[in-house]
C-alpha positions in Angstrom: 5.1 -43.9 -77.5 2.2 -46.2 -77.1 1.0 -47.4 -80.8 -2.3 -47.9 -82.0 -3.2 -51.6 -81.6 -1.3 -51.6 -78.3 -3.2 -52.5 -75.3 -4.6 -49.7 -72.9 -5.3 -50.8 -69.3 -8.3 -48.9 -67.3 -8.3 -49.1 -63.6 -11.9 -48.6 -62.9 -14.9 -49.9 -64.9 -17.1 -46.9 -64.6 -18.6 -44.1 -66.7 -15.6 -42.7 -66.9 -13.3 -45.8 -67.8 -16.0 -46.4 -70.7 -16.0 -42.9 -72.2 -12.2 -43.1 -72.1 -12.2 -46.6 -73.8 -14.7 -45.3 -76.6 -12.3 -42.8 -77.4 -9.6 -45.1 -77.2 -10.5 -47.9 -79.3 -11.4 -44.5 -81.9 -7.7 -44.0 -82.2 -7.1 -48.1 -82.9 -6.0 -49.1 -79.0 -7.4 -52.4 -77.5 -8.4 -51.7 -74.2 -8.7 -54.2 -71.0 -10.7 -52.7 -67.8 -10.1 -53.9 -64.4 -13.0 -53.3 -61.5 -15.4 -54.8 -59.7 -18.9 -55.9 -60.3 -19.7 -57.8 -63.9 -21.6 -55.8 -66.7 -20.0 -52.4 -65.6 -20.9 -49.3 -68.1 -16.6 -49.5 -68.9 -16.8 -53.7 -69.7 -19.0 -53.4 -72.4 -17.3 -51.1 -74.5 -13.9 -52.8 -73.9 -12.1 -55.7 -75.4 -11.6 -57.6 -72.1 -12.9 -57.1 -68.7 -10.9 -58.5 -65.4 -13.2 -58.1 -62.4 -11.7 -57.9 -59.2 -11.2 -55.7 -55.9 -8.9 -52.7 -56.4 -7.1 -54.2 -53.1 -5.8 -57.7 -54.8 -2.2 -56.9 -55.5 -2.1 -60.2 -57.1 -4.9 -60.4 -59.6 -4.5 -56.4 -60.4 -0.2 -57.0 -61.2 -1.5 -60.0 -63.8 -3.7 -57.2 -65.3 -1.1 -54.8 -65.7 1.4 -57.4 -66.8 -0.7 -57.6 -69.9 -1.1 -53.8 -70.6 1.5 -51.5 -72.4 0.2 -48.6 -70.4 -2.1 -48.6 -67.3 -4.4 -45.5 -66.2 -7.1 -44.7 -63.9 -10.7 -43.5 -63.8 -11.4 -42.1 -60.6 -9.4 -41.7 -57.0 -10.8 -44.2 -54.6 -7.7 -46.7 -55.9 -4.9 -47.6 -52.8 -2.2 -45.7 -54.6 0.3 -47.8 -53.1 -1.4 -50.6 -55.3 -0.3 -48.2 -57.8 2.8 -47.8 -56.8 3.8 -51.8 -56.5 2.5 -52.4 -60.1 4.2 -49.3 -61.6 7.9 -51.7 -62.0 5.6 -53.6 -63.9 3.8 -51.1 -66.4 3.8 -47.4 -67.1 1.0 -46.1 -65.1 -0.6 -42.5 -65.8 -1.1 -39.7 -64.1 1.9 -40.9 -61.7 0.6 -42.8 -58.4 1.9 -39.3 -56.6 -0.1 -37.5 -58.0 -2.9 -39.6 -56.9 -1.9 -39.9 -53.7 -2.1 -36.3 -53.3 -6.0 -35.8 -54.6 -6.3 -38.5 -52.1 -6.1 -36.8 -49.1 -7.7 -33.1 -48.5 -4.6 -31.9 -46.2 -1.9 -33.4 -48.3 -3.6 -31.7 -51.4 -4.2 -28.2 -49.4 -0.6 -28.6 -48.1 0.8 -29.1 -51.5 -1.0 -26.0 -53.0 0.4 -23.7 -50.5 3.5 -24.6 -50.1 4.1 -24.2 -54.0 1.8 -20.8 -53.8 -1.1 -21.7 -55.6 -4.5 -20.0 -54.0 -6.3 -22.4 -51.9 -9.6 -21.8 -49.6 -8.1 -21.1 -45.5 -8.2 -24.4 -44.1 -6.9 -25.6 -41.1 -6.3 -29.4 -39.3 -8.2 -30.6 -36.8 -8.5 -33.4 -34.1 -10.9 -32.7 -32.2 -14.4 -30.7 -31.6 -12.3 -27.5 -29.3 -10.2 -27.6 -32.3 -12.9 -27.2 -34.9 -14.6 -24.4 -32.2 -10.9 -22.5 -31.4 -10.3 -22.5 -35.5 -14.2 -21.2 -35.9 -13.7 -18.4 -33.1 -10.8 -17.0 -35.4 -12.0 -17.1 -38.4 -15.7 -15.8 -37.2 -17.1 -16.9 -40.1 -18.9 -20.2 -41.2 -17.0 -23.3 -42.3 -17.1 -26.5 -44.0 -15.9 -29.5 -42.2 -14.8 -32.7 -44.5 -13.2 -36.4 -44.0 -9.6 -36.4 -45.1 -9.9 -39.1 -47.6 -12.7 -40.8 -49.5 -16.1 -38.8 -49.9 -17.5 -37.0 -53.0 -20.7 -35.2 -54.6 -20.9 -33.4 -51.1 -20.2 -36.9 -48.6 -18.3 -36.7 -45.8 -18.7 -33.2 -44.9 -20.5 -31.0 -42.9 -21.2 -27.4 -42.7 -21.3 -25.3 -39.7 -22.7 -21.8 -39.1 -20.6 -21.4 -35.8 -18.3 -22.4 -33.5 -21.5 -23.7 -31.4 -22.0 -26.2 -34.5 -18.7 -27.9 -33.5 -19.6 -31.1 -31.2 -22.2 -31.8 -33.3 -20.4 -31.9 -36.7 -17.1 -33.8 -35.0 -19.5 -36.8 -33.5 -21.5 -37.1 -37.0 -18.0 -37.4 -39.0 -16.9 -39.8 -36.6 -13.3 -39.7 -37.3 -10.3 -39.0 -35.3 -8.7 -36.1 -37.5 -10.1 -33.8 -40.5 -10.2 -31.0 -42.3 -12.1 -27.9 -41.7 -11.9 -25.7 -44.4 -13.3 -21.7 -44.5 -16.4 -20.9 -46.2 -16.0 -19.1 -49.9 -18.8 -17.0 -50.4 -18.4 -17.9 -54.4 -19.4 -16.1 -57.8 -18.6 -19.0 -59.3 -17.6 -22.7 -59.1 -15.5 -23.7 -62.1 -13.0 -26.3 -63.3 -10.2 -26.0 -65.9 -9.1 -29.5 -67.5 -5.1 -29.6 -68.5 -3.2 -32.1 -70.4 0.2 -32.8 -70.7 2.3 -35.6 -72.3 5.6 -36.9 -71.3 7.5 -34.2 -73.6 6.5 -31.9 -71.8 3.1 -30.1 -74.7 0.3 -28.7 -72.6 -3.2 -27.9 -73.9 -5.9 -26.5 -71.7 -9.5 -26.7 -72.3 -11.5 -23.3 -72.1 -13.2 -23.3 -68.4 -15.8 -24.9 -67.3 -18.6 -23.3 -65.2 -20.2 -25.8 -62.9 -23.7 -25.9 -61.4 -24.7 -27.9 -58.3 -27.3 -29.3 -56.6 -27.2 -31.2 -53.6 -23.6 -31.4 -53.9 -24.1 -33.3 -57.5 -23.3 -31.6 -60.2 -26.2 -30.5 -62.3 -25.3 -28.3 -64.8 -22.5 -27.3 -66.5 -22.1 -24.5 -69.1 -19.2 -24.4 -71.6 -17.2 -21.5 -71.8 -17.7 -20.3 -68.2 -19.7 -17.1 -68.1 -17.2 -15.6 -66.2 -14.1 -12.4 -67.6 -12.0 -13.3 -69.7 -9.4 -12.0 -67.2 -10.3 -14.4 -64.5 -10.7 -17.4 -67.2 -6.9 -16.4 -68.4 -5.6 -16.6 -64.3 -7.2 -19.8 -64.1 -5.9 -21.4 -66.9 -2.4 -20.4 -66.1 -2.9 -21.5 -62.8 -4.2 -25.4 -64.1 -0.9 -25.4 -66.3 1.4 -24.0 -63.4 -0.1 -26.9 -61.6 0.3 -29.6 -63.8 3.8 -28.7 -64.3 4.8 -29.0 -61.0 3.5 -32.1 -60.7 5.3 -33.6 -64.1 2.2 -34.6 -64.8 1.7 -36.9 -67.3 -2.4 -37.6 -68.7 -5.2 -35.2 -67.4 -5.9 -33.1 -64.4 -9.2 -31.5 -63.4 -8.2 -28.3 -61.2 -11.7 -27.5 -59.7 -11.6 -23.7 -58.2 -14.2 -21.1 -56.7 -14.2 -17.3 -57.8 -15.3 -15.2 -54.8 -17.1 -12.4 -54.5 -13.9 -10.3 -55.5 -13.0 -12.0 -58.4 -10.4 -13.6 -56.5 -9.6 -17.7 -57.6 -9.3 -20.2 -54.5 -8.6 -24.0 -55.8 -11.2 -26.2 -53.8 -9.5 -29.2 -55.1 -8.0 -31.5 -58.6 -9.0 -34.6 -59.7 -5.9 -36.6 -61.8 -8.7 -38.0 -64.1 -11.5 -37.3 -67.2 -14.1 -35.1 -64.8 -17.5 -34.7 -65.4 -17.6 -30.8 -66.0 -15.7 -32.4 -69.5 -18.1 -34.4 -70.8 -19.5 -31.2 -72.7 -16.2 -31.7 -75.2 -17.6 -34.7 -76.7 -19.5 -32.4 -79.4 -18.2 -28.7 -79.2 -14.2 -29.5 -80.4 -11.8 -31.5 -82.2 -11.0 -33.5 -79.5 -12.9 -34.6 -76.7 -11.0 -35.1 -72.9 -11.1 -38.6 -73.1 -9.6 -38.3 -76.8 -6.8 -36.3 -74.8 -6.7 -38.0 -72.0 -5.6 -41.3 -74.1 -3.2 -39.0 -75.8 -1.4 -37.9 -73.0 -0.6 -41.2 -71.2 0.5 -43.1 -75.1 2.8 -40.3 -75.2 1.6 -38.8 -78.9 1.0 -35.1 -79.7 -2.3 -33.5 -77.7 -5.4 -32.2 -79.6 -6.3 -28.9 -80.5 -8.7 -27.7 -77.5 -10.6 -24.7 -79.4 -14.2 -25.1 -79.2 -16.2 -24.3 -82.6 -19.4 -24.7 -80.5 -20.3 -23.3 -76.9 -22.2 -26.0 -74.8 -24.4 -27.1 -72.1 -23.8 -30.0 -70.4 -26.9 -31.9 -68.0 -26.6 -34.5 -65.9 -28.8 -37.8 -66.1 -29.7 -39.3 -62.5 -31.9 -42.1 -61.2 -34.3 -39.3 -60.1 -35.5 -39.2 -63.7 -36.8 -42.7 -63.7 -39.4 -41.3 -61.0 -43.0 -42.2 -62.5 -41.2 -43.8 -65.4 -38.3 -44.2 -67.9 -37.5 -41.0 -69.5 -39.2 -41.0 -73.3 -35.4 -40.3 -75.0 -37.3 -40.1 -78.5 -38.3 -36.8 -76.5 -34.8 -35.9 -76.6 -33.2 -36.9 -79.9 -36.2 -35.1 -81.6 -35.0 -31.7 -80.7 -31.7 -30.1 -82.5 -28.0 -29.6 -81.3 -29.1 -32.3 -78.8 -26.8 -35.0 -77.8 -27.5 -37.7 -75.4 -24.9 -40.4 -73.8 -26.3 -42.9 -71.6 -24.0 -45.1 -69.4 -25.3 -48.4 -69.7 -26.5 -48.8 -66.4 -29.0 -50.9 -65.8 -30.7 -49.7 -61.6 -31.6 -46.1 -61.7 -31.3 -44.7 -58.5 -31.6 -41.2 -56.8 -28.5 -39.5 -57.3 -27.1 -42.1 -59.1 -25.3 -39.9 -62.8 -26.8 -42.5 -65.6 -25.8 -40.3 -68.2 -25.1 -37.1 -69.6 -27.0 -34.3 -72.5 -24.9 -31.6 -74.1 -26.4 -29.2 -75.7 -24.6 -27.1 -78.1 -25.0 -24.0 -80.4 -23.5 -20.1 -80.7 -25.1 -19.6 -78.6 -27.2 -22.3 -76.9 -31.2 -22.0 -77.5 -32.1 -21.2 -73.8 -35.6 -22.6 -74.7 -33.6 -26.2 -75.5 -32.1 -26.2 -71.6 -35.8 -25.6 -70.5 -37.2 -28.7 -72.5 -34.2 -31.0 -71.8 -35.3 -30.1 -68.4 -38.4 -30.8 -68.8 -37.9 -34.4 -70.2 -35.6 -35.5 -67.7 -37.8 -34.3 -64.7 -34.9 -32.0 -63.7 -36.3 -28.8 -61.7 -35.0 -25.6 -63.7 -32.0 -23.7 -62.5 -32.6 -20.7 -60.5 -31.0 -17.7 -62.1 -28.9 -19.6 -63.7 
């Protein structure tokens, strides 16, 4: 077990590196953060801050040399980085696991060959492989980069097999992943913990609302059957058990027209869906998160509050600073900024939850309003 007052080491000096050190230094942890750029949203929470590129086996093995226990914030880490600094320092999640949310056809692989639903996908190297795949599937696609790419980049949708030479020359890569097209219900995410002996606690599921490939909205329990909510939840713990996992997992699914579950894909980290748990529970993911990698019992994950969680980009700094005293004045409203300094389109700043049993609908539409955020349609 990790003790309090033991040092915590974050690879990754983002949002999601400072929410987790919050938490951390909650429970009595001192927390280092290694990443690059100075001033990052994770170094000013923390106790010390190494800056330096995720590719500088030297400078990252000093870091971990000084950490009781090393984890991560987000996948864009060389695992086998990971993996040489491992003899050195615990790290969780386990660089494996990392290295499969690190490439799309080693993650798709993995999820059917252990028999977990996954969207039809299918490798390709070439534009007459992405038209041959299309002809058979006669049906519309979704074409993506193996590795890297997120909030809807590297990727590229086609209607038809006609689409093909098109999509291949904008990718520009020489192989990929072309994945079916899931006419979805829904678009959730389930968040599962486990510690190394082996506990596992599950948050209720997440229901996720996009736009532009960012996520906008998330509501908190899914409106979806209870039925479908208790598949998918077995499913995330299934998942993290065949993995050993150790820390947090994000299992991020679509529920088709049917009612059917298809994981799209899992993120070995805090995700942003979760944010909501910082004021509907006991224990927040980041709270949990910390848990699982010191090795000390998980939190309970029942929610005394449903919730509504918004998303905070650059795009609400068009024509101004949003007036926050907007915000705070209105109840169950809860606002979390980043600490980022350049608002930019598309660029998550911070966070809102909204809570209540139920949420006041009216309160989504003025939140909204505030932030400059175009209402949800239907939603």
């Amino acid at each position: 077990m990790i003790r309090p007052g033991q040092i915590i080491g974050i690879i990754g000096n983002g949002q999601l590196g400072r929410m987790s050190a919050i938490e951390a230094k909650k429970l009595g942890y001192t927390v280092y953060v290694y990443g690059p750029g100075i001033h990052s949203p994770a170094g000013q929470v923390c106790d010390l801050e190494v800056n330096g590129a995720y590719e500088d086996i030297d400078l990252i093995s000093s870091f971990a040399q000084g950490c009781h226990v090393i984890t991560f914030e987000f996948e864009n880490i060389p695992a086998d980085v990971l993996t040489a600094i491992q003899t050195l320092t615990p790290i969780h999640p386990d660089p494996e696991v990392l290295q499969i949310s690190q490439n799309r056809l080693t993650e798709k692989n993995w999820f059917s060959g252990k028999g977990f639903p996954t969207t039809p996908y299918a490798a390709v190297r070439s534009a007459g492989d992405i038209a041959a795949q299309m002809e058979k599937w006669k049906t519309r696609a979704v074409l993506k980069t193996l590795t890297l790419g997120y909030d809807g980049k590297g990727q590229a949708k086609l209607h038809s097999a006609a689409d093909a030479t098109a999509a291949w020359e904008n990718l520009s890569v020489k192989s990929a992943i072309l994945e079916q097209w899931v006419d979805f219900e829904a678009e959730i995410s389930v968040i599962v913990a486990r510690n190394a002996y082996g506990q596992v606690a599950v948050f209720p599921v997440f229901e996720n609302i996009h736009r532009h490939h960012i996520l906008d909205t998330t509501f908190f329990p899914a409106r979806i059957g209870s039925a479908i909510q208790k598949e998918a939840v077995r499913i995330a713990s299934e998942v993290a058990e065949h993995m050993g996992l150790i820390g947090l997992l994000t299992i991020e699914l679509f529920v088709d027209r049917a009612g059917n579950l298809l994981i799209n894909e899992i993120a070995p980290r805090p995700h942003n869906s979760g944010h909501v748990t910082f004021n509907t529970g006991p224990v927040s993911q980041f709270e949990q998160h910390i848990r699982a990698v010191c090795d000390l019992p998980l939190g309970s994950t029942s929610s005394s509050l449903q919730g509504v969680m918004i998303n905070i980009l650059g795009d609400s700094w068009t024509g101004g600073e949003p007036v926050w005293s907007s915000l705070l004045s209105l109840p169950d409203v809860h606002l979390h900024l980043y600490g980022k300094s350049d608002p930019k389109p598309g660029r998550k700043m911070g966070h809102v939850t909204i809570t209540g049993n139920p949420v006041d609908s009216s309160l989504i539409s003025k939140v909204r309003e505030v932030l400059k955020i175009p209402p949800l349609d239907g939603k």
